[in-house]
N, C-alpha and C positions, 0 to 999 in steps of 0.2 A: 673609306666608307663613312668615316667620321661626320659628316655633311648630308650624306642622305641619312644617317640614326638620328639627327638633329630633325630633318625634316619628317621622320617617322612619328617623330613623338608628337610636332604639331600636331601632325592626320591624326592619331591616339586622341591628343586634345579634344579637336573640333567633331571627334565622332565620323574619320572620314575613313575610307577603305581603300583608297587610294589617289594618289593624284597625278594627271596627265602632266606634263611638263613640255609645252613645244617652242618659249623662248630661247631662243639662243645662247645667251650668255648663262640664263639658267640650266640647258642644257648643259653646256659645258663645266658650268659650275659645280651642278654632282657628278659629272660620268667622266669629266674629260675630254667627251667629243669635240674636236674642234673645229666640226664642217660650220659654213654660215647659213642662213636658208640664201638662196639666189636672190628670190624677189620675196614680195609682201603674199602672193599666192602661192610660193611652189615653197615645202619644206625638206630639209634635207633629214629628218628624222625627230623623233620623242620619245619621252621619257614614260614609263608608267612606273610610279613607286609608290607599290602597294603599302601598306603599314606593317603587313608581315610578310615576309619572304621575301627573296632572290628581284631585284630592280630589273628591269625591263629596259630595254634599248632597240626600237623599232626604226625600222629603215628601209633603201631600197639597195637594188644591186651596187650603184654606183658607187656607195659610202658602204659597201659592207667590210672590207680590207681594214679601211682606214676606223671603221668603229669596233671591229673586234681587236685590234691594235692600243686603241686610245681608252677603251671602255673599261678598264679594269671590275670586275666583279660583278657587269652586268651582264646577263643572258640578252646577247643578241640576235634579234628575230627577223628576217628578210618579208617585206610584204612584197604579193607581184601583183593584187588588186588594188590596192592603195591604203591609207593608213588605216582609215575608220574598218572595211573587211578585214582586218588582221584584229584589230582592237576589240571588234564586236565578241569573235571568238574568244581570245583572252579574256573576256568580263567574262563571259559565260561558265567558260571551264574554269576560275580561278573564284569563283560566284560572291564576283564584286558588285554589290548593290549601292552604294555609298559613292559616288566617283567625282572629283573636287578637279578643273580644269583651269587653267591659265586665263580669266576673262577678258585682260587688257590685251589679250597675243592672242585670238581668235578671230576670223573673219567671219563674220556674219553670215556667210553661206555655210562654212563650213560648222558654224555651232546650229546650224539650223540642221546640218546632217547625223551632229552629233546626236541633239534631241529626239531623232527619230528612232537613230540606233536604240538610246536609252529608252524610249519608253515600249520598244518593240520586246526588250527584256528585260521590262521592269527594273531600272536602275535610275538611282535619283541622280540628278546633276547637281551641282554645286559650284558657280565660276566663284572663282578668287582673284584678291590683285594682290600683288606683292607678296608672298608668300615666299620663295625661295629669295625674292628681292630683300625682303629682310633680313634673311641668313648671310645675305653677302655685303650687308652694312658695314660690321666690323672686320677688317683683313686680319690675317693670322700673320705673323711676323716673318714667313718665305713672303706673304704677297705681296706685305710692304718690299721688300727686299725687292722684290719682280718691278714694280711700278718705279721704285726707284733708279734699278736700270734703264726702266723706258725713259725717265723723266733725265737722267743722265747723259742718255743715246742722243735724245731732241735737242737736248742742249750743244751738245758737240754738231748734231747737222747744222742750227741756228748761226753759230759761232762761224762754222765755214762758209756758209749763205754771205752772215754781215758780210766777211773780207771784201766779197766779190760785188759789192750793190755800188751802182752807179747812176747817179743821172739818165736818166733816157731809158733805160730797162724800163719792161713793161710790166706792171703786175700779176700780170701773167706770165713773164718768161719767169719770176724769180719764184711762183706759185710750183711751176711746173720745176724748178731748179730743186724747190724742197723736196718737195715729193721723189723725185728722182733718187736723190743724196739718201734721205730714209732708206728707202728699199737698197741701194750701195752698200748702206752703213751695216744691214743686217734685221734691216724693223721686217714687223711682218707686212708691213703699209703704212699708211695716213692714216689716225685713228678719226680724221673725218675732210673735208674738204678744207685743205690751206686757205686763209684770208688773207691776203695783200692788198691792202687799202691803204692809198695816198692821195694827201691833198685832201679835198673835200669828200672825195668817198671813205674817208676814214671814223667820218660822222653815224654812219654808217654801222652800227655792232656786228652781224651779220651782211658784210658788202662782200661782191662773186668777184674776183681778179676780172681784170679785163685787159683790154690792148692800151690802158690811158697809161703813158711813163710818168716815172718817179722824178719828181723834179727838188734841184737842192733847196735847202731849206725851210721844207715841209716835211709836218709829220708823214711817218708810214707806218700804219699797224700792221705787226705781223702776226696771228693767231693759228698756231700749227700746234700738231701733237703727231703722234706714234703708237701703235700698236706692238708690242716685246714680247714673244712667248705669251700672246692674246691679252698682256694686259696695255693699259692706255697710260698716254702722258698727255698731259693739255698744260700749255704755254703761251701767255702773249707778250708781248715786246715792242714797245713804239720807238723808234730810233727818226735821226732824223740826219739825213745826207748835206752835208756841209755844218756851217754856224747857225747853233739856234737861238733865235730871238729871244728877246727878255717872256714875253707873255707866254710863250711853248714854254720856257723852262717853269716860268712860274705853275702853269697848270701842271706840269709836268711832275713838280715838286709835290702839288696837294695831291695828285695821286696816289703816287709813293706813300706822302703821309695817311690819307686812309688805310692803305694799303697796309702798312704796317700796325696802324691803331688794330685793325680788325683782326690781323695776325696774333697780335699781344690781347685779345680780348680771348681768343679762343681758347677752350681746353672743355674737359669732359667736365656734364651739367649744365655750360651754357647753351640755351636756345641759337638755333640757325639766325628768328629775328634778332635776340640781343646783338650779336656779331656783328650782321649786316648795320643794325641800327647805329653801333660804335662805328663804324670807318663811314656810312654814310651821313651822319653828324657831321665831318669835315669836310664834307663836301657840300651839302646846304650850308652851312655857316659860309662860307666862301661867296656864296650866292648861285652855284650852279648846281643848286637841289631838282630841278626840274632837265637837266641835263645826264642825269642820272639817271636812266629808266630801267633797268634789269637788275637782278637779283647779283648778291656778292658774290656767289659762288654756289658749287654743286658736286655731288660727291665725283669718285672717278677709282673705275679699277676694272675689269671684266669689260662692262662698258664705260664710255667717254663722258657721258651724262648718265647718271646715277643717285641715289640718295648719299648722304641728306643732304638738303637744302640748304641755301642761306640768300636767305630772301623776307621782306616783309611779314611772310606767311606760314614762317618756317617755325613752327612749334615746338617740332622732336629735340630731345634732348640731346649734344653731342657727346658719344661713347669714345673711351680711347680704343685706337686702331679703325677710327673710320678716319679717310682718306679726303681732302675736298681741295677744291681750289679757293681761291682769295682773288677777285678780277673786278676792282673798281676802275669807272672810266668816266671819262666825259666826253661829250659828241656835241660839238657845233656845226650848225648847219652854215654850208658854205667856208668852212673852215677846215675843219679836219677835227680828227679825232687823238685822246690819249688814251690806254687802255693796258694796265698791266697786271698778271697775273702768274703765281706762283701756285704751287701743289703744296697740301703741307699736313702729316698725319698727328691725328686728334691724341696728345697723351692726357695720364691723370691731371700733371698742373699745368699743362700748357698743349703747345705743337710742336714738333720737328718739322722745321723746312726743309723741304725736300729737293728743290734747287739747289744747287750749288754754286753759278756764274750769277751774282750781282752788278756786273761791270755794268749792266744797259739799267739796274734800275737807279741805280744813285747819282743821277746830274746835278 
């Protein structure tokens, strides 16, 4: 309960008397629930943690097993009208006037149901962003431990993947190959959609596999992660099937070198910008500064994209025990792409890499 006292004391701060909690990951983050919501509409339960007393863990029949199971120390409550009728009673009998809500994980209908609840019993609303989001910046050294088995698991699916890549395979068979071998290996899933991009859809950052085959002698990026005991790994890896030409190695190589400039730059107090600014430096000096278009990286743990930042705009300071990835690339169009990226957690003088198989990055 170390993690909801933490978040107690905010609400104490800000003057709040409690706060809703219906992100997922934050869910899971104070209670341990580990349902997902299905869709962007339907939820599989929240949290209410009041500032004083006994946390709250609201739901329906379906998840009641698995939440009085996973919930450690929270009163769990069944609704059979839906969440806001169970919640209205709770403010009332527990005479929560102060109530602080998740504002970026709200639907618009549903905060508009919220609002009427509150002002039918005079209770002030208050959305927040990032508020539990904060508390899960810095990992405790089991979670490093946790991500670093996912990010260990991914790397072993990768390695057996490489063996088997051929010619004429489609980006999609070796999409659907990963994903498969994940869930074999023991993940709990894909910690998001496999990228297999070759040839000119490599240019591509976000490109969807498709039926087009892997032909030799062009790049392929491959951008996969894993879900471990709910935490994420994120991985990319450009490989290239036969002999690579002089120009793929060459790009291939200032990659790398950003790559590791931005690594070597990191540690706790510097900014996400300075980071980014150091590995993307070597890549406009090159001349493919405008081929560059995405941020260097982004935190990872609970979920896959996460704080902090490293990107242009990244202000926050890096703490030891936050978590982030390192993924500088270059993207020609009609060319293909290079893009490689390692996990790596924030210590006082530096980072720990948290990969372990360098064979794909050093050509």
């Amino acid at each position: 309960m170390e993690r909801v006292d933490r978040l107690k004391k905010l609400l104490g701060n800000r003057k709040l008397d409690a706060l809703l909690v219906t992100q997922p990951q934050n869910r899971r983050y104070l209670s341990g629930f580990a349902a997902g919501d299905p869709n962007i509409s339907e939820s599989s339960g929240a949290l209410l943690i009041p500032r004083r007393g006994r946390p709250l863990l609201l739901t329906d029949f379906r998840y009641q097993l698995e939440a009085e199971a996973e919930a450690a120390g929270f009163e769990v409550l069944i609704y059979q009208r839906g969440l806001l009728d169970l919640l209205g009673k709770i403010l009332v009998g527990r005479g929560i006037k102060r109530l602080a809500f998740e504002g970026h994980y709200f639907l618009y209908r549903t905060a508009g149901k919220l609002e009427v609840l509150a002002k039918k019993h005079a209770i002030k609303l208050t959305p927040t962003t990032g508020l539990v989001e904060g508390l899960r910046l810095r990992k405790s050294p089991a979670e490093i431990e946790k991500i670093r088995a996912a990010v260990r698991l991914n790397e072993q699916v990768f390695q057996e993947v490489f063996r088997d890549l051929r010619p004429g395979m489609s980006e999609r068979q070796v999409a659907i190959r990963i994903e498969t071998l994940m869930r074999e290996k023991g993940a709990d899933g894909p910690a998001f959609e496999t990228i297999v991009a070759g040839g000119s859809n490599g240019a591509k950052p976000h490109a969807v596999p498709s039926g087009r085959a892997l032909r030799a002698g062009e790049t392929v990026v491959i951008d996969m992660g894993l879900v471990l005991d709910g935490y994420c790994s994120d991985m990319t890896r450009t490989v290239v099937l036969g002999e690579m030409a002089k120009n793929t190695r060459d790009i291939f190589r200032l990659v790398r070198k950003a790559q590791k400039i931005g690594i070597e730059t990191i540690r706790a107090g510097a900014t996400g910008a300075e980071v980014d600014r150091a590995a993307r430096r070597i890549i406009e000096q090159a001349g493919y500064g405008k081929r560059f278009g995405h941020g260097l990286g982004h935190g990872v743990g609970l979920a896959v994209h996460e704080g902090p930042g490293l990107s242009r705009r990244s202000k926050r300071k890096l703490k030891a025990g936050m978590v982030i990835t390192v993924e500088p690339g270059i993207y020609l169009p009609d060319w293909g792409g290079v893009r490689l990226e390692n996990m790596v957690a924030v210590t006082e003088q530096g980072c720990e890499v948290l990969n372990s198989d360098t064979t794909f990055l050093d050509m």
